[in-house]
DOBATI-867572 format. One record per residue: residue number from 1; residue in three letters; x, y, z of N, C-alpha, C, O in turn. Coordinates in nm, 2 decimals, decimal comma, always signed. Layout:
BEGIN
(badren NUM "ALA" (X Y Z) (X Y Z) (X Y Z) (X Y Z))
...
This chain:
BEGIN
(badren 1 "UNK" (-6,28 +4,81 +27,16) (-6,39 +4,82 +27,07) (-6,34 +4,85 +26,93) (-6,24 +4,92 +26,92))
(badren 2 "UNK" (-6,39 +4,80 +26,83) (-6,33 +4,78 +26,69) (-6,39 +4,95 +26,62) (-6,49 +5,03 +26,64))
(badren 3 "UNK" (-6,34 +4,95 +26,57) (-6,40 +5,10 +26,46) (-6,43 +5,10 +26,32) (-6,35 +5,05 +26,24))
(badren 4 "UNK" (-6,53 +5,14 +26,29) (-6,56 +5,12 +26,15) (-6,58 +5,29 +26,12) (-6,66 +5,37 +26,17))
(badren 5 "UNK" (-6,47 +5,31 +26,01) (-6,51 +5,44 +25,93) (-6,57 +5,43 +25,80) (-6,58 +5,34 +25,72))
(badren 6 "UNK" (-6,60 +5,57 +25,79) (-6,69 +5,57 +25,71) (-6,60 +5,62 +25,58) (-6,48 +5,65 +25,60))
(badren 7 "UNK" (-6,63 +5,64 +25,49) (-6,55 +5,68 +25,35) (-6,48 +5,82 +25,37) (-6,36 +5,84 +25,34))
(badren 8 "UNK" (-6,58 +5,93 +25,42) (-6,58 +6,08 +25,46) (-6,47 +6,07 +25,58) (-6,39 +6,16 +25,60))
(badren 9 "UNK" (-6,46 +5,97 +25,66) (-6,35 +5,97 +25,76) (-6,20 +5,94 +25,67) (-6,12 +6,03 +25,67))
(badren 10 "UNK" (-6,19 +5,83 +25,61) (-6,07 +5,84 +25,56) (-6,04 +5,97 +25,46) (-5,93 +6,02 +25,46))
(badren 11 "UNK" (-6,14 +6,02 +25,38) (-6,08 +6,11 +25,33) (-6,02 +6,20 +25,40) (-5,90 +6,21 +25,40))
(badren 12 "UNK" (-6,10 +6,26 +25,48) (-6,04 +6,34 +25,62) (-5,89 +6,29 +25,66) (-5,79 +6,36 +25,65))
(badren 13 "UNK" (-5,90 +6,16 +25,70) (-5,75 +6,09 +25,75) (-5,65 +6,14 +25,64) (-5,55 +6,19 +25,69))
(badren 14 "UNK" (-5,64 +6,13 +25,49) (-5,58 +6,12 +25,39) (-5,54 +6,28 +25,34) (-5,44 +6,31 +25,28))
(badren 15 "UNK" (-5,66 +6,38 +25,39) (-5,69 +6,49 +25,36) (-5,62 +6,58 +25,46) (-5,53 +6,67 +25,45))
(badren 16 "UNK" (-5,67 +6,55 +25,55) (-5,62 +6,64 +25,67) (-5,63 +6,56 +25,82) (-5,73 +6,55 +25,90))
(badren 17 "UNK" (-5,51 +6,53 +25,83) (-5,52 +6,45 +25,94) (-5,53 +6,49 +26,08) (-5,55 +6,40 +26,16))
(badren 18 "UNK" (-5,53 +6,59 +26,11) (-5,56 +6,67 +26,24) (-5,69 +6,69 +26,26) (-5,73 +6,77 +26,35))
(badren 19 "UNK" (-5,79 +6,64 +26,18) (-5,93 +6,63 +26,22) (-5,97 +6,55 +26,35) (-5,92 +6,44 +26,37))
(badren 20 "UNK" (-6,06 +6,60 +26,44) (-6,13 +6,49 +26,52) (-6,12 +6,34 +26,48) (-6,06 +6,26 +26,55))
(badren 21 "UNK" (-6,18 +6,31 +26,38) (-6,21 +6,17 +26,31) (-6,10 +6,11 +26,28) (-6,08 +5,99 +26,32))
(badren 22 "UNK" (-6,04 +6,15 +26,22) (-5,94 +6,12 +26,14) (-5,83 +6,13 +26,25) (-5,73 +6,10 +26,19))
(badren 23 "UNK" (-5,82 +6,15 +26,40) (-5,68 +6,13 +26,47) (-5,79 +6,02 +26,58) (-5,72 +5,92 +26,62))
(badren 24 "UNK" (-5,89 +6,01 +26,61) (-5,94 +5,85 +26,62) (-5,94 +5,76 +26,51) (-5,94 +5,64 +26,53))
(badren 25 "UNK" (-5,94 +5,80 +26,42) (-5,89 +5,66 +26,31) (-5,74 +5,61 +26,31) (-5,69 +5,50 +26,29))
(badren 26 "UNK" (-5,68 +5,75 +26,35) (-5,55 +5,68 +26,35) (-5,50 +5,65 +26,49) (-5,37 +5,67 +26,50))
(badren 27 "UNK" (-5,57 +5,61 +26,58) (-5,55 +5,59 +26,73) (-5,59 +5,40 +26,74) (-5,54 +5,30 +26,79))
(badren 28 "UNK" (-5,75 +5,46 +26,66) (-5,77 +5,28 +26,59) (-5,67 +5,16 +26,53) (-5,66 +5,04 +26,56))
(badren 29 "UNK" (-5,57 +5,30 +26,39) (-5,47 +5,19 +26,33) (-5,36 +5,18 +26,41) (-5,29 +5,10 +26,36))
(badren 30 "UNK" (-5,32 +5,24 +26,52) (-5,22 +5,19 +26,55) (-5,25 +5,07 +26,63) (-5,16 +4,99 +26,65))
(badren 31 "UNK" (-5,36 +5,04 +26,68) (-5,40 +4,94 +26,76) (-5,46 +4,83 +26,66) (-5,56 +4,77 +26,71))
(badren 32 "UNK" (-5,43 +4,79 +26,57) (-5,50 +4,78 +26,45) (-5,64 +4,70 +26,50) (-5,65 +4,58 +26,48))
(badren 33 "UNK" (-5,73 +4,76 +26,54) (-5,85 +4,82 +26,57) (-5,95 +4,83 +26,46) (-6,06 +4,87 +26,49))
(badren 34 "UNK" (-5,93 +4,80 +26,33) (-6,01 +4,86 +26,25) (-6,07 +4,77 +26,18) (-6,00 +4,68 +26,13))
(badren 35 "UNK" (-6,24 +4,75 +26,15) (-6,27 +4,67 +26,01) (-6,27 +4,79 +25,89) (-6,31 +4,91 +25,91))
(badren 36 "UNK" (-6,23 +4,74 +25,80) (-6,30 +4,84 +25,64) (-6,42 +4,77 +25,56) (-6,40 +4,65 +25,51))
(badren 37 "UNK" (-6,53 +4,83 +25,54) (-6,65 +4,75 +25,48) (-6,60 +4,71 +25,31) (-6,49 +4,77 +25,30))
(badren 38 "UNK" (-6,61 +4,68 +25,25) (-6,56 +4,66 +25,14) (-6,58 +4,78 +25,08) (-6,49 +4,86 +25,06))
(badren 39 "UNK" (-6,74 +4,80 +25,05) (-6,77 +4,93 +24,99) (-6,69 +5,07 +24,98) (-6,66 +5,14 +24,88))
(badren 40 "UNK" (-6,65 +5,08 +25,13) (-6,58 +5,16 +25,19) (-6,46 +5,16 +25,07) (-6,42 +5,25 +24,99))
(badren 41 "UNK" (-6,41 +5,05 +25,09) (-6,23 +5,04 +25,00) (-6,24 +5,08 +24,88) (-6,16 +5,16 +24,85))
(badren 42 "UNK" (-6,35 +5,05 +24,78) (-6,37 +5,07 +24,69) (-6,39 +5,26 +24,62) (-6,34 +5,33 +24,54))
(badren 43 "UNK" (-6,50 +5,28 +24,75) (-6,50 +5,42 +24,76) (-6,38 +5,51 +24,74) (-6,37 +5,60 +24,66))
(badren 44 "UNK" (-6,32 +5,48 +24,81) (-6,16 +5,55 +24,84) (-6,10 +5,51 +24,73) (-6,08 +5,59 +24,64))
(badren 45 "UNK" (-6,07 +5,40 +24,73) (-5,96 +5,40 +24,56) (-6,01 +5,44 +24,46) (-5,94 +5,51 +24,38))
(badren 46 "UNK" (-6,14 +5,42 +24,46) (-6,23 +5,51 +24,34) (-6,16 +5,69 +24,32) (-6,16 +5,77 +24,23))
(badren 47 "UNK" (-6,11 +5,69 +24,44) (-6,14 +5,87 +24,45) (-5,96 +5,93 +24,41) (-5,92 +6,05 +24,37))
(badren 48 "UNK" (-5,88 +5,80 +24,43) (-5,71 +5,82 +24,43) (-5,70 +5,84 +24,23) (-5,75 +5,75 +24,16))
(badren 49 "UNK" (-5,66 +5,93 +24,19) (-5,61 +5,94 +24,06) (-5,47 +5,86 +24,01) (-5,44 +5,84 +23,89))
(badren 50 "UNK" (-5,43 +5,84 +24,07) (-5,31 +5,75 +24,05) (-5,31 +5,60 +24,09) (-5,36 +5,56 +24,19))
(badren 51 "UNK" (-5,25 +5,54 +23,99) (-5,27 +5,35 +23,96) (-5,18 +5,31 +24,12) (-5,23 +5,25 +24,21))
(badren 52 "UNK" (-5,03 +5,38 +24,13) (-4,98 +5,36 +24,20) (-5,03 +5,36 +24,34) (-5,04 +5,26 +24,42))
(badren 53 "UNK" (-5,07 +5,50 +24,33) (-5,12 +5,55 +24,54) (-5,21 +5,46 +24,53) (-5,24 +5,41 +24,64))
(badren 54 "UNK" (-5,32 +5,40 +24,39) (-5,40 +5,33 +24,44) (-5,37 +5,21 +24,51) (-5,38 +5,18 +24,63))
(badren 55 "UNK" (-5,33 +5,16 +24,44) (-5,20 +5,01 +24,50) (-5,18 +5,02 +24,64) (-5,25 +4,95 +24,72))
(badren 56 "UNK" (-5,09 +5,11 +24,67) (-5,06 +5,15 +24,81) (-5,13 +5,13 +24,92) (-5,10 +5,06 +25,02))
(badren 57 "UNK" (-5,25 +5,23 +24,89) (-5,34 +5,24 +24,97) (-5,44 +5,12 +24,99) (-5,50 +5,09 +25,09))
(badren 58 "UNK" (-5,45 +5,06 +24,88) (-5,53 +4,94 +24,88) (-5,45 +4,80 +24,98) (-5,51 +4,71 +25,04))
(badren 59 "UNK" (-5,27 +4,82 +24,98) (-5,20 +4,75 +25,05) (-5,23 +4,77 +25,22) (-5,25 +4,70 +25,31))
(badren 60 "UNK" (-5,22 +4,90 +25,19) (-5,26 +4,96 +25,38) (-5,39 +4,94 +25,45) (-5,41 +4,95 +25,57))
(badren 61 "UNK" (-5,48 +4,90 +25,34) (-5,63 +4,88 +25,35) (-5,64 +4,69 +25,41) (-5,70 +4,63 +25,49))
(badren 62 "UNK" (-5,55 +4,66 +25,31) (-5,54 +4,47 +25,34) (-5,49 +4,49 +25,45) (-5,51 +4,36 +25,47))
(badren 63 "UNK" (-5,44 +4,53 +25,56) (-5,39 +4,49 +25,65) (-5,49 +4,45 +25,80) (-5,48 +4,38 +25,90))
(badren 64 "UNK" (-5,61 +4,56 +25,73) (-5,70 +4,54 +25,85) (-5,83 +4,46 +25,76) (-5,85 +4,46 +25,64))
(badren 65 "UNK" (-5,92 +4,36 +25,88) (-6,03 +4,33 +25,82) (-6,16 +4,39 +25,73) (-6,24 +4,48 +25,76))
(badren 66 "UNK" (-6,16 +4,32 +25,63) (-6,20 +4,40 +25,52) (-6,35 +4,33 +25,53) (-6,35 +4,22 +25,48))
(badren 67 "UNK" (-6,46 +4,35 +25,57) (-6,60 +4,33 +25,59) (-6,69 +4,32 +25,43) (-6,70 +4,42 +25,37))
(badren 68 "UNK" (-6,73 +4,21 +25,39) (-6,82 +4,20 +25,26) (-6,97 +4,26 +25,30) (-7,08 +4,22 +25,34))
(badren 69 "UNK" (-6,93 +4,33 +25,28) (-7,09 +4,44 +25,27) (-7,14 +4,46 +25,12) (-7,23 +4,54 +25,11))
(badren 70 "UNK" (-7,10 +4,42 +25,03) (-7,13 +4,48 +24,89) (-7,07 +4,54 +24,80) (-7,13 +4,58 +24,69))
(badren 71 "UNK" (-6,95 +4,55 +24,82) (-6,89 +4,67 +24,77) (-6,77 +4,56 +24,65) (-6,68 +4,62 +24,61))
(badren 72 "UNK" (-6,78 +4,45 +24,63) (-6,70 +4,36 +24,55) (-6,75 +4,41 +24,40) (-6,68 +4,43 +24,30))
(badren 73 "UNK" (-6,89 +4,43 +24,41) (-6,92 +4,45 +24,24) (-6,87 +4,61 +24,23) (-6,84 +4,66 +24,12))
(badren 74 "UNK" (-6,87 +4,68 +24,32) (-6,82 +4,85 +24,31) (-6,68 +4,85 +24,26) (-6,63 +4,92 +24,18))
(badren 75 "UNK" (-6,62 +4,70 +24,36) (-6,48 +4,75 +24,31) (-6,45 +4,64 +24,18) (-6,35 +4,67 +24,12))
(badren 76 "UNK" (-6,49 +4,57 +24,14) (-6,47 +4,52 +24,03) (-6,51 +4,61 +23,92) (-6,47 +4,58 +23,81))
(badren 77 "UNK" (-6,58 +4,69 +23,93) (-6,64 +4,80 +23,85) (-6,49 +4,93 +23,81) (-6,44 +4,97 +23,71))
(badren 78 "UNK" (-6,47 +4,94 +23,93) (-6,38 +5,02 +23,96) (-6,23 +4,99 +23,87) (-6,15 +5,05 +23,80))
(badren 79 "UNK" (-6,24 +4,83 +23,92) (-6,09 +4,83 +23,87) (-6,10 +4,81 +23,69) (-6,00 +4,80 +23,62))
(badren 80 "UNK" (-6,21 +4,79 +23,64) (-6,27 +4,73 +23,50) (-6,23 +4,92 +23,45) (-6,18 +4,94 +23,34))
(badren 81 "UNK" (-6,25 +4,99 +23,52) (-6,24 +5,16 +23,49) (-6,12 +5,20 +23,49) (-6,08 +5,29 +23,43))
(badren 82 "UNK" (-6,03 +5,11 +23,58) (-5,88 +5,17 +23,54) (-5,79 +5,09 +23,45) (-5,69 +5,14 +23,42))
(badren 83 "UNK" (-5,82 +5,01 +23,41) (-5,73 +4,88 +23,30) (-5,74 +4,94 +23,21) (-5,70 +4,90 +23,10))
């Protein structure tokens, strides 16, 4: 069964990974198990202060299916905020 987290889960994963959520999310990626809603991606990079970690994280994010739910105008928004 595939896993869809929520924004509040990756922070968690990113934040403190010994959370409930956050050690099923990463039980998900090693199986790579996961969609990310777009919104979702956006969310999260929104929240990284750095150009770099954003990058990063947004590479670790491409690896799994990325679901168009809406979130293209958020992150086009997003990235219009960091240029």
């Amino acid at each position: 069964m595939r896993l869809v987290a929520d924004t509040s889960v990756w922070i968690d994963f990113y934040r403190n990974p010994q959370t409930r959520h956050a050690q099923r999310l990463n039980a998900a990626m090693e199986q790579d198990d996961i969609i990310v809603p777009d919104l979702v991606l956006a969310e999260v990079l929104r929240g990284i202060a750095s150009e770099s970690q954003a990058r990063a994280v947004e590479r670790e994010f491409r690896h799994y299916d990325i679901a168009e739910i809406g979130g293209r105008e958020h992150d086009a928004r997003f990235r219009a905020e960091r240029d």
